[in-house]
C-alpha positions as CSV (number, residue, x, y, z in Angstrom):
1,X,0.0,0.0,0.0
2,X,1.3,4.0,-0.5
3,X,1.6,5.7,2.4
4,X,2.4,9.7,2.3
5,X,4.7,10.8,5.0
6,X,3.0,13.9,4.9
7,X,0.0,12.7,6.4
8,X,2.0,10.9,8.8
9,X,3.6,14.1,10.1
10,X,-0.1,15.8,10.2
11,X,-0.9,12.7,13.1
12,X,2.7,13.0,14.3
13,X,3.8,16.7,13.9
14,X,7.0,16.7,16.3
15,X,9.0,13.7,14.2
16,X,12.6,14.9,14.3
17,X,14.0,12.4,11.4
18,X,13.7,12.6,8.2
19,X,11.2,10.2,5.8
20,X,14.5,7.7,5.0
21,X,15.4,7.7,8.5
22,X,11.4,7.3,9.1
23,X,11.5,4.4,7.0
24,X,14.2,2.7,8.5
25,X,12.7,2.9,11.9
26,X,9.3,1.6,10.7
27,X,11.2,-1.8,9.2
28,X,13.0,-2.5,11.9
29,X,9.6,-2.7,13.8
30,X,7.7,-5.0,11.3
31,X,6.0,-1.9,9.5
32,X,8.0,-2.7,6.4
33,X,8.8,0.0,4.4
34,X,10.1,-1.5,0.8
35,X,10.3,1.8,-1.4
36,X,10.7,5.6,-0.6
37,X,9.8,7.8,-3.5
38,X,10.2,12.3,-3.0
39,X,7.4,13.6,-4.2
40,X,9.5,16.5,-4.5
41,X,9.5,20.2,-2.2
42,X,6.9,20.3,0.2
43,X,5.0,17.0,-0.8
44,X,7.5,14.7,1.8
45,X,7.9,11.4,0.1
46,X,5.8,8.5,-0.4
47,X,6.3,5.0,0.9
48,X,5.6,1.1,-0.9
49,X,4.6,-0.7,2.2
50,X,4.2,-4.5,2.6
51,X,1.5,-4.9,5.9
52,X,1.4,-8.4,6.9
53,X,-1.9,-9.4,6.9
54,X,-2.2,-9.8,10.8
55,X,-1.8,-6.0,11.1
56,X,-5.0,-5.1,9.9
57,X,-4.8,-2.1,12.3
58,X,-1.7,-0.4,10.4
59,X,-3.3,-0.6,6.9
60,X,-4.0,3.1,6.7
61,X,-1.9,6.2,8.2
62,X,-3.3,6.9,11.4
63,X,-2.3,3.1,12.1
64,X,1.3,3.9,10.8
65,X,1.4,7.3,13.0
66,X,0.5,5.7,16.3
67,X,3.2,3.1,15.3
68,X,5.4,6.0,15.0
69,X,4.5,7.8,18.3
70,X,5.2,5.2,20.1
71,X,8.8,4.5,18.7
72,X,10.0,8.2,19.0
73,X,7.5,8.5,22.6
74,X,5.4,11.5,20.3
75,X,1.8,12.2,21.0
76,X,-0.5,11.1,18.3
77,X,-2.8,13.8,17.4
78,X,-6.9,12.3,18.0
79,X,-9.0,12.7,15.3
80,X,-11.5,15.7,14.7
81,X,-14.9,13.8,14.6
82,X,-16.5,17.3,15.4
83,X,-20.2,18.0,13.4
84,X,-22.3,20.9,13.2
85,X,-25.6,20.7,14.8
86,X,-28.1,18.3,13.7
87,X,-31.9,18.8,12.1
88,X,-34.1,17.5,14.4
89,X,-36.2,14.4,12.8
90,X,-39.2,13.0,13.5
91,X,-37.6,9.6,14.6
92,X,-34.3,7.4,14.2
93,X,-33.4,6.3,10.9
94,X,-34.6,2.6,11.1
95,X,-31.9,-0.3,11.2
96,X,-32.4,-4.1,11.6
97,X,-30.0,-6.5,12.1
98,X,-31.3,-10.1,11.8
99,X,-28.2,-11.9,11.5
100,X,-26.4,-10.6,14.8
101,X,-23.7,-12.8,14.7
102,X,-22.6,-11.8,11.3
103,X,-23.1,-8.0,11.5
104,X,-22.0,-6.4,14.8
105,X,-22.2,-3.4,14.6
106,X,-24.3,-0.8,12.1
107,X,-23.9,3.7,12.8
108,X,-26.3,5.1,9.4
109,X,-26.3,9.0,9.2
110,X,-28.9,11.1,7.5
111,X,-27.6,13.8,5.2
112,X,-30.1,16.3,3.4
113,X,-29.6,19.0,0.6
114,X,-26.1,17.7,-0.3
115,X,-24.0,18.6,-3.1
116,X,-22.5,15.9,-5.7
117,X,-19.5,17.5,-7.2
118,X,-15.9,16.9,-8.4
119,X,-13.2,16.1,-4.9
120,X,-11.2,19.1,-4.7
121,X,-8.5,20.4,-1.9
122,X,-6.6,18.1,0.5
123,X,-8.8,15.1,-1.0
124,X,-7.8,15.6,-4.7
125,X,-4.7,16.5,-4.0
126,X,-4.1,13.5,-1.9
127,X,-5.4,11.2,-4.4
128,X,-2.8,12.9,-7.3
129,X,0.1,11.9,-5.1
130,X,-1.3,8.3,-3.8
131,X,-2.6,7.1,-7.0
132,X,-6.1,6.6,-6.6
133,X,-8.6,7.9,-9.0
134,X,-11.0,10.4,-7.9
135,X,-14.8,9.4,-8.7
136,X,-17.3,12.3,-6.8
137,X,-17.0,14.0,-3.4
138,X,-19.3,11.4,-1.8
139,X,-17.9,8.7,-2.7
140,X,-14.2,10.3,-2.5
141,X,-14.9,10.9,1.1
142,X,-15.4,7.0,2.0
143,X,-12.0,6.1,0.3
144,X,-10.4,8.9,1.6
145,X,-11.3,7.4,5.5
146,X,-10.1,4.2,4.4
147,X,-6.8,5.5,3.4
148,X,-7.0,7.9,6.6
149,X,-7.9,5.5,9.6
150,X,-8.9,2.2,7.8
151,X,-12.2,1.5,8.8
152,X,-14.6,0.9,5.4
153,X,-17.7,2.5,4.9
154,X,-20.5,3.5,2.5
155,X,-22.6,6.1,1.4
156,X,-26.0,5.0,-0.3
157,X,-28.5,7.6,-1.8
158,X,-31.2,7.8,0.9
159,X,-34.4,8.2,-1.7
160,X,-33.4,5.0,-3.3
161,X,-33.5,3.3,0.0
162,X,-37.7,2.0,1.1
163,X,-38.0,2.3,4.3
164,X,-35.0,1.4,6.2
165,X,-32.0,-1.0,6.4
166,X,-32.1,-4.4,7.0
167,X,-28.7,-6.7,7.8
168,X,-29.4,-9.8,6.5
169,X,-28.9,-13.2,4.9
170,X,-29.4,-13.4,1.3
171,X,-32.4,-15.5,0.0
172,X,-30.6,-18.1,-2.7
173,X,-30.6,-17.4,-5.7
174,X,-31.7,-13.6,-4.9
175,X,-30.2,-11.3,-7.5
176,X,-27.9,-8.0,-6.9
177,X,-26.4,-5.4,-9.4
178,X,-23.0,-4.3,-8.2
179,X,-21.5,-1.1,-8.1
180,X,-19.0,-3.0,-10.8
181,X,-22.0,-3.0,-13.0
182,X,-21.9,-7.3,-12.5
183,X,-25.1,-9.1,-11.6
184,X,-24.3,-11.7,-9.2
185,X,-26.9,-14.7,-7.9
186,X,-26.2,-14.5,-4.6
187,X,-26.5,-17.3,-2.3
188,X,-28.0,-18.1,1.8
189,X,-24.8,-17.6,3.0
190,X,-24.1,-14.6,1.5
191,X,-24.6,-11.5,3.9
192,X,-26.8,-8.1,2.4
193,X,-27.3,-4.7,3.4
194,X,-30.7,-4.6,2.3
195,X,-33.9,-2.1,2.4
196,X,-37.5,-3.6,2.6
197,X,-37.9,-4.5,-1.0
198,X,-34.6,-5.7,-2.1
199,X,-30.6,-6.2,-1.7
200,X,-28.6,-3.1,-1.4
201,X,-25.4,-4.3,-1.3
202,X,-22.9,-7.5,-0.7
203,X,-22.2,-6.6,3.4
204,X,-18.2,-6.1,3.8
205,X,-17.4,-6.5,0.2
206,X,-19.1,-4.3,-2.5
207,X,-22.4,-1.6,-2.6
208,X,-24.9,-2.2,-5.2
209,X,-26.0,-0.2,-8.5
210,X,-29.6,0.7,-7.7
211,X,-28.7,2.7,-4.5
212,X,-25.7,4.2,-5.7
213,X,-24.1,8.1,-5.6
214,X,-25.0,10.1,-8.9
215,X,-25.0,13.4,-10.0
216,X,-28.6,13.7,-9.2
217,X,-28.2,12.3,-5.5
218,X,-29.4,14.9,-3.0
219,X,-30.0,13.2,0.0
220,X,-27.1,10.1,1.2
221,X,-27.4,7.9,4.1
222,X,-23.6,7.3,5.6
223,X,-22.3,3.6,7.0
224,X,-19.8,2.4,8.9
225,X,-20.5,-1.6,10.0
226,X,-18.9,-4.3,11.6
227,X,-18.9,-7.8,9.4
228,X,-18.0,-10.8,10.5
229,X,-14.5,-11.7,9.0
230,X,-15.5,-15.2,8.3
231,X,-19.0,-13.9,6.3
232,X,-17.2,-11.6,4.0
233,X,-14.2,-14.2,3.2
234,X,-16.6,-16.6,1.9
235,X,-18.8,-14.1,0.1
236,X,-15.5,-12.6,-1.3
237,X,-14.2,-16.1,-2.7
238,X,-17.7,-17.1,-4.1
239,X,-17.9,-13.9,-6.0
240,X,-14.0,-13.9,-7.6
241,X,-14.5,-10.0,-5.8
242,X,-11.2,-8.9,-4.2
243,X,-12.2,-5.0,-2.5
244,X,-10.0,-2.9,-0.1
245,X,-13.4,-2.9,2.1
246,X,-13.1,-6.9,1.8
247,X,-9.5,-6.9,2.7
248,X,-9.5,-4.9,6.0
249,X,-13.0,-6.7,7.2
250,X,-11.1,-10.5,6.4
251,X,-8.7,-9.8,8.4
252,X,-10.9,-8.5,11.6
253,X,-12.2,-4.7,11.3
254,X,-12.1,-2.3,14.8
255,X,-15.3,-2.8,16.0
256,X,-14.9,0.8,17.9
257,X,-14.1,2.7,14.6
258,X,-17.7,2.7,12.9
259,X,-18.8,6.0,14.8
260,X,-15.8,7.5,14.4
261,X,-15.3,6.3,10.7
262,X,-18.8,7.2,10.0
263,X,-18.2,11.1,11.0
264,X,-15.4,11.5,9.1
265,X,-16.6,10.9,5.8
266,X,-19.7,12.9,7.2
267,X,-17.6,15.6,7.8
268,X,-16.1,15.8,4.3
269,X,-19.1,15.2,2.1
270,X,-20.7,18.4,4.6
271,X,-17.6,20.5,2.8
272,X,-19.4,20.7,-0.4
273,X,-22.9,21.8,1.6
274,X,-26.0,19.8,3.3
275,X,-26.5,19.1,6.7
276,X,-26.9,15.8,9.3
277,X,-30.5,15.2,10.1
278,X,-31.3,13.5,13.5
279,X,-28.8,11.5,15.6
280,X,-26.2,9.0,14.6
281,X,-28.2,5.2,14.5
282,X,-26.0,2.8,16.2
283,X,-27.1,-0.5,16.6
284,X,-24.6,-2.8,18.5
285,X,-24.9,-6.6,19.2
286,X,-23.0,-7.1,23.0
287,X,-22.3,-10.5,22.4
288,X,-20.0,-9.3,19.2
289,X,-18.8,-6.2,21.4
290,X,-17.7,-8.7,24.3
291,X,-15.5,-10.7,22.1
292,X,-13.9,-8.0,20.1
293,X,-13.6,-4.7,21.6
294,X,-14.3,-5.9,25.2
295,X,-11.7,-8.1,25.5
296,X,-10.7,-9.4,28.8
297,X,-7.7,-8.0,30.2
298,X,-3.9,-9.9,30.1
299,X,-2.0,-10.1,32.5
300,X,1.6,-9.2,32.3
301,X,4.6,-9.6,34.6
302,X,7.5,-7.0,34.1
303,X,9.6,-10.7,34.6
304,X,8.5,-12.4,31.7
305,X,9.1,-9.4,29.5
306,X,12.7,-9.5,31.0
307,X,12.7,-13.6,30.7
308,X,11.6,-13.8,27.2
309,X,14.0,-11.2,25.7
310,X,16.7,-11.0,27.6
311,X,19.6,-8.7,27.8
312,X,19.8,-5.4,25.7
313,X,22.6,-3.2,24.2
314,X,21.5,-0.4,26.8
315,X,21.1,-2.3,30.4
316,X,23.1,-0.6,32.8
317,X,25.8,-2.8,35.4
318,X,23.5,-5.3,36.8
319,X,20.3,-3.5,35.8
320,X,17.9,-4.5,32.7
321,X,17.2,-1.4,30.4
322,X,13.0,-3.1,30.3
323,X,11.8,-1.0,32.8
324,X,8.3,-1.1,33.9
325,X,8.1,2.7,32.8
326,X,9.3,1.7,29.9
327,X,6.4,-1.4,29.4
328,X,3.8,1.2,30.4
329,X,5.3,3.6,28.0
330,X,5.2,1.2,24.6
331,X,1.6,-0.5,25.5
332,X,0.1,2.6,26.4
333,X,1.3,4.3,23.4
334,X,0.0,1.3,21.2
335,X,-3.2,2.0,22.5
336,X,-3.4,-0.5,25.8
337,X,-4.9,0.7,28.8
338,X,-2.5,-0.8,32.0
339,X,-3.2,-1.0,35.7
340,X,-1.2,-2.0,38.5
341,X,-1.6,-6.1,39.6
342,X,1.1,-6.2,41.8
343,X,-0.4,-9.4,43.6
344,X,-2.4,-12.2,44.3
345,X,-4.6,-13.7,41.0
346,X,-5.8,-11.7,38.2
347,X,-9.0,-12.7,38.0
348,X,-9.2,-13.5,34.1
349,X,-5.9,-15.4,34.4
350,X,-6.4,-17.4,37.6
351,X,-2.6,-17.9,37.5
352,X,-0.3,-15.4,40.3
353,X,1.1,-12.3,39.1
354,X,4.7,-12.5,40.3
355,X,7.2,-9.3,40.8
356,X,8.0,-6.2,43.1
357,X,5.8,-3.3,42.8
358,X,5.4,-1.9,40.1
359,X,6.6,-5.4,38.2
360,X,2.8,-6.7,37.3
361,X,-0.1,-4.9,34.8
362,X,-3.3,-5.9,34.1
363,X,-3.9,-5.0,30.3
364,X,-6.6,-4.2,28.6
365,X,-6.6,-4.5,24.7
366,X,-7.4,-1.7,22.0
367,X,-10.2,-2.7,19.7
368,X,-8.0,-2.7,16.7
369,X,-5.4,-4.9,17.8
370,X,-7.4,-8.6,17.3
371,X,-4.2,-10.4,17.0
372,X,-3.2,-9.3,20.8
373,X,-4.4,-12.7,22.8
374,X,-1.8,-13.5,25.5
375,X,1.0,-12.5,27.3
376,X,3.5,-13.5,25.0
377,X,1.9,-11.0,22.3
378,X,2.4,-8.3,24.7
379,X,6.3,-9.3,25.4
380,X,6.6,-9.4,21.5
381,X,5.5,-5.9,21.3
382,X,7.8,-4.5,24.0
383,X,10.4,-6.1,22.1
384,X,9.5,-4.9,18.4
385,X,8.8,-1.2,19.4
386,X,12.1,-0.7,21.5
387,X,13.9,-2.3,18.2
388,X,15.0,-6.0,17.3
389,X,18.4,-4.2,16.7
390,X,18.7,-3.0,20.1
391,X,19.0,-6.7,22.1
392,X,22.5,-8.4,22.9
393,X,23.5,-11.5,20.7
394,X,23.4,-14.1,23.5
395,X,23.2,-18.2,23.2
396,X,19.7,-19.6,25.2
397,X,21.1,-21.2,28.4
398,X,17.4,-23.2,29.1
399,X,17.7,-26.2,27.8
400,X,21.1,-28.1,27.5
401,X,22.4,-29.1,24.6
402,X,23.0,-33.1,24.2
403,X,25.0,-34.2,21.0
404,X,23.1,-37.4,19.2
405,X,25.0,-40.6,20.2
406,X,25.6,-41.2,16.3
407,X,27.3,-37.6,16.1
408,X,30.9,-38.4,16.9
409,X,30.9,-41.6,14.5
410,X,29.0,-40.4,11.4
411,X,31.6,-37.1,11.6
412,X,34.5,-39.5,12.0
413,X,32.9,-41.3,8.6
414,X,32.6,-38.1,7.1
415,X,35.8,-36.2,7.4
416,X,37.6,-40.2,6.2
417,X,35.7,-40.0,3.2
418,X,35.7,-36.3,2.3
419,X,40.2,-36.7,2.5
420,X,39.6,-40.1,0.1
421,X,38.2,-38.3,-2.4
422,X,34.3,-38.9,-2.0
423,X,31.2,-36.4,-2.0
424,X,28.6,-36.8,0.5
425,X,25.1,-37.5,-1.0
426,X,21.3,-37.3,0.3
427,X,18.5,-39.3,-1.6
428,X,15.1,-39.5,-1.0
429,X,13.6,-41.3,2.6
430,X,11.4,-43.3,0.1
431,X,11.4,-45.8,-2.1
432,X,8.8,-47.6,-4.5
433,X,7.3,-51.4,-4.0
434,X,9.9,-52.5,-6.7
435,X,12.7,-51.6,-5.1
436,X,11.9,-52.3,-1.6
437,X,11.1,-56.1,-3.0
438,X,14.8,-56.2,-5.0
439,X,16.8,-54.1,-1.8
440,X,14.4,-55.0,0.9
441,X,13.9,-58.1,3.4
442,X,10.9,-60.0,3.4
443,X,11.8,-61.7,7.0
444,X,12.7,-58.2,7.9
445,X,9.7,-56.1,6.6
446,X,8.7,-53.0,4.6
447,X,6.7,-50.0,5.8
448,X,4.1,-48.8,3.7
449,X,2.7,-45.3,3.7
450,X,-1.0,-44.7,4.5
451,X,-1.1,-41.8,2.0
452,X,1.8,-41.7,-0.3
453,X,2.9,-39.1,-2.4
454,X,3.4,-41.0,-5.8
455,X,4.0,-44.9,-7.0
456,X,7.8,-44.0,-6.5
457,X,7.4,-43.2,-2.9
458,X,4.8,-46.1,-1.2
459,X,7.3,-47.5,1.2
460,X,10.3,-46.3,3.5
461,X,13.2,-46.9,2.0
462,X,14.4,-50.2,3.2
463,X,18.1,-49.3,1.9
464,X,20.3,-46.6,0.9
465,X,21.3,-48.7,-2.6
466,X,18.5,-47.5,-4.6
467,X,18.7,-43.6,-4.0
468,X,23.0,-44.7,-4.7
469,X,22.1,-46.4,-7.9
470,X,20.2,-43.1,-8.5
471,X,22.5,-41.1,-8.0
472,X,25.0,-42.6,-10.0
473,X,23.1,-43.1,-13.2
474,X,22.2,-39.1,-12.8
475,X,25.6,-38.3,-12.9
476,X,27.0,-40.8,-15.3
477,X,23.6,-39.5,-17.8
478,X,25.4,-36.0,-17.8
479,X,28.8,-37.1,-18.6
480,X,30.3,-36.9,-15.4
481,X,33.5,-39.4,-16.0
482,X,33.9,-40.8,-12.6
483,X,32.0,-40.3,-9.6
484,X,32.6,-41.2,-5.9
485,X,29.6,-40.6,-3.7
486,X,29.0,-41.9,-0.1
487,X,25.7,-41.4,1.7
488,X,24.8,-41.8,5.7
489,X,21.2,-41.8,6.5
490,X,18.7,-43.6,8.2
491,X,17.0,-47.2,6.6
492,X,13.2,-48.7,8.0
493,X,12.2,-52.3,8.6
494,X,9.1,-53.8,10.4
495,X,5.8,-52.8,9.4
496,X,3.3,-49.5,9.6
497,X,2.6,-50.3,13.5
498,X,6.4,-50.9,14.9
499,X,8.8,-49.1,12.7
500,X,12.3,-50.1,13.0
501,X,15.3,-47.0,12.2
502,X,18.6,-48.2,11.8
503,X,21.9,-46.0,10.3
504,X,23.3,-47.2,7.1
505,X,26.2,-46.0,5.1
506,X,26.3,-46.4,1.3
507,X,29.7,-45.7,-1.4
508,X,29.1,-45.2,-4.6
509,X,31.8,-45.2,-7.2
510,X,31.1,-45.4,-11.2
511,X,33.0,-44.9,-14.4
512,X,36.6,-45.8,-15.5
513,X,39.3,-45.4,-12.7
514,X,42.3,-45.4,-13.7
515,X,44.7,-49.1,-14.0
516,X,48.0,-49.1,-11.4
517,X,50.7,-51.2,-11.0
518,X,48.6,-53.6,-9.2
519,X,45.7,-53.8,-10.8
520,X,43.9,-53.0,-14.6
521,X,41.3,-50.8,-15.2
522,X,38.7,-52.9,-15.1
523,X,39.3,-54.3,-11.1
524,X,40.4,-51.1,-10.2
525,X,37.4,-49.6,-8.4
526,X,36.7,-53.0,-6.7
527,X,39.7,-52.4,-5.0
528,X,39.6,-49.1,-4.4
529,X,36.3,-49.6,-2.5
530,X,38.0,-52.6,-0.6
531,X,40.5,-50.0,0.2
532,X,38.1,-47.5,1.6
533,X,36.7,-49.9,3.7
534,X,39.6,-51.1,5.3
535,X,40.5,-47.6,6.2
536,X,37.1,-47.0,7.8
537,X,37.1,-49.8,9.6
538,X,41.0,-48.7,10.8
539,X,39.3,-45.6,12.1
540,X,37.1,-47.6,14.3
541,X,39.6,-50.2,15.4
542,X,39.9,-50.8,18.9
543,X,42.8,-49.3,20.7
């Protein structure tokens, strides 16, 4: 996505570094940065960004800012959700939701006497340097928000609407025109934001034709929702439609931004003239609330952080630089709300909170941060905002390392045959029916696989000769003179329900070696393997 550092300095004003420096500090916290472009004097520069998908939350440049106030410890200027006055109305604009545990969430505003024209100021302008294409101010507005904060929403023209909205399933095989132009068949899985005569749009992924912004449009009806990830995943993949509104609500929309979505657009569309009739509707399901932006807290011991990451490049003599100050600083600048738990349970962990005072939080998770579950998401934070770069290179002393028994004798095998003259090989672990019936042992046993991969790979290999023979005829087939291979690995006898693993060494050695004193050409290699052997098995002779 294209991210203008001048809209990031508008939410972070006091940013000392410049936009390269900017950039750097963003990668090396997981906010990767891939290209800076200058957009030349006075337009800052603009940034390729590569979001991973779990970071819903930084898909926009508010997101980005706050990630940047909390590495340089900046306030993060709020956002101006301030309205003018509303008409009074005779009652709240109607608003259903009969599938609760798909929709959330639904805020609809009433606008009357609006203005459709071409975007112009700060929107158009903003548009000309990210590269998206300017359509009307309505509609400009809602993509503009989306690139702003990154909630999605949707303005519909209110006389095309009868009677109010509806959040529904889809009857199958219901019909809906698409803002695309398409005309899809929808199906009963499919979620709608409908009115009471027909489908208005595909919820989370796409607005419909019939209720759509013209020229003509004088009255609009704002939305901001919350959809169901899940819902609009499936409803994106059955209808081959990819949207930025379908890409932000896959991956788990903030259930708190639809007010505060919904005004902004409101706001800018009011530039061009109009004003809101009646309050904000805002319909809210608790059950979706309690499980999205009323999280339980975590709790978090100031020792774990310490545990998990470790010493830093800054700790002072016999001190850790991870102070609690410093916790409360990062979280609360992410947007986490902590309070002491210096003892005892928590009560949504049941488990004891150790440390001093001071040493134990109780945390309470923004709404835009879905992938925050447990404690060790909050350590990973701490550790990503003060900088991967920061932490001293030291070895993991909690578990002990123990060599494998085989180690010393399979290195001893190795460095013999590396000096004679022989590469080390790896073939495949399988092997087919044939050659498990020519290599293998019927007293012995083969073990089949329950679900192989091809004919070529139904058994373990019972033997190392097959991959050898393999080997060799590759090489040989591309005019490789003489080769000397050896190969250690591990062979399997017995059967699927007791599987027997025993180590196996295999030489290889192919083409025309060269006749001595001793011996011609053609007995050569015979005794040059013989000779290999022996001095193996001198390695391994008993002192």
């Amino acid at each position: 996505m294209n991210i203008l550092t001048n809209w990031l300095r508008a939410y972070v004003p006091n940013i000392a570094v410049d936009d390269r420096q900017l950039a750097d500090d963003l990668t090396l916290r997981g906010i990767a940065v891939e290209g800076v472009h200058d957009l030349g004097p006075g337009n800052g520069a603009l940034f390729e960004m590569d979001i991973t998908t779990n970071r819903v939350d930084a898909m926009n440049h508010y997101g980005i800012a706050r990630e940047a106030a909390a590495i340089y410890d900046l306030p993060l200027i709020p956002l101006d959700t301030a309205l003018p006055a509303a008409a009074p109305a005779a009652r709240p604009f109607p608003v259903a939701i009969e599938a609760p545990e798909l929709c959330g969430r639904f805020t609809a505003r009433v606008l009357r006497g609006v203005t459709i024209a071409p975007s112009a100021g700060r929107v158009a302008e903003t548009f000309a340097l990210i590269g998206s294409k300017p359509i009307s101010n309505a509609v400009d507005a809602s993509n503009f928000v989306l690139q702003g904060m990154g909630h999605p929403t949707h303005a519909f023209d209110l006389d095309k609407i009868d009677g109010g909205i509806i959040v529904r399933l889809a009857r199958k095989g219901e019909r809906l025109r698409l803002l695309d132009g398409s005309e899809r068949t929808l199906d009963a899985d499919d979620l709608v934001v409908a009115d009471h005569a027909k489908a208005l749009g595909l919820a989370g992924v796409m607005g419909g034709w019939d209720s759509m912004i013209t020229a003509e449009t004088k009255n609009i009806l704002v939305e901001a929702a919350w959809f169901d990830p899940g819902c609009v995943r499936r409803s994106s993949r059955r209808h081959g439609l990819h949207t930025d509104a379908s890409h932000r609500f896959e991956r788990g929309a903030d259930f708190n931004a639809c007010a505060t979505a919904n005004a902004l657009v409101t706001k800018l569309i009011l530039q061009y003239g109009g004003a809101p009739e009646g309050d904000l509707t805002d319909v809210i399901i608790p059950a979706v609330a309690a499980r999205t932006a009323d999280r339980r807290p975590i709790a978090l011991s100031l020792g774990q952080v310490r545990r998990h990451l470790g010493a830093t490049l800054d700790d002072p003599p016999n001190r850790s630089a991870l102070t609690a100050e410093l916790v409360r600083q990062y979280l609360t600048a992410l947007g986490c709300e902590l309070t002491r738990a210096d003892s005892g349970f928590h009560p949504s962990e049941q488990r004891p909170l150790a440390g001093g005072p001071g040493e134990a939080f109780a945390v309470k998770l923004p709404s835009w941060r879905l992938d925050l579950e447990r404690e060790i998401d909050l350590v990973e934070e701490v550790a990503r905002v003060y900088g991967y770069n920061r932490f001293a290179d030291t070895l993991p002393t909690a578990l002990p390392v123990t060599a494998h028994p085989l180690a010393a004798a399979e290195h001893a095998v190795r460095t013999r045959l590396l000096a004679l003259g022989y590469s080390e090989a790896i073939s495949s672990s399988f092997a087919s029916e044939a050659d498990g019936a020519a290599f293998g042992s019927v007293a012995r046993g083969a073990v089949a696989l329950e679900n192989p991969l091809s004919e070529e790979a139904r058994l373990l290999r019972p033997s190392l000769a097959p991959g050898m023979i393999a080997m060799l005829a590759h090489n040989l087939n591309r005019d490789v003179r003489e080769v000397r291979l050896f190969e250690q690995g591990t062979v399997f006898t017995g059967s699927a329900e007791v599987v027997t693993e025993s180590p196996s060494l295999s030489l290889g050695l192919a083409g025309e070696p060269a006749a001595t004193r001793l011996h011609n050409a053609r007995d050569a290699g015979i005794y040059e393997l013989k000779g290999v052997i022996e001095s193996l098995l001198q390695r391994f002779a008993a002192s």
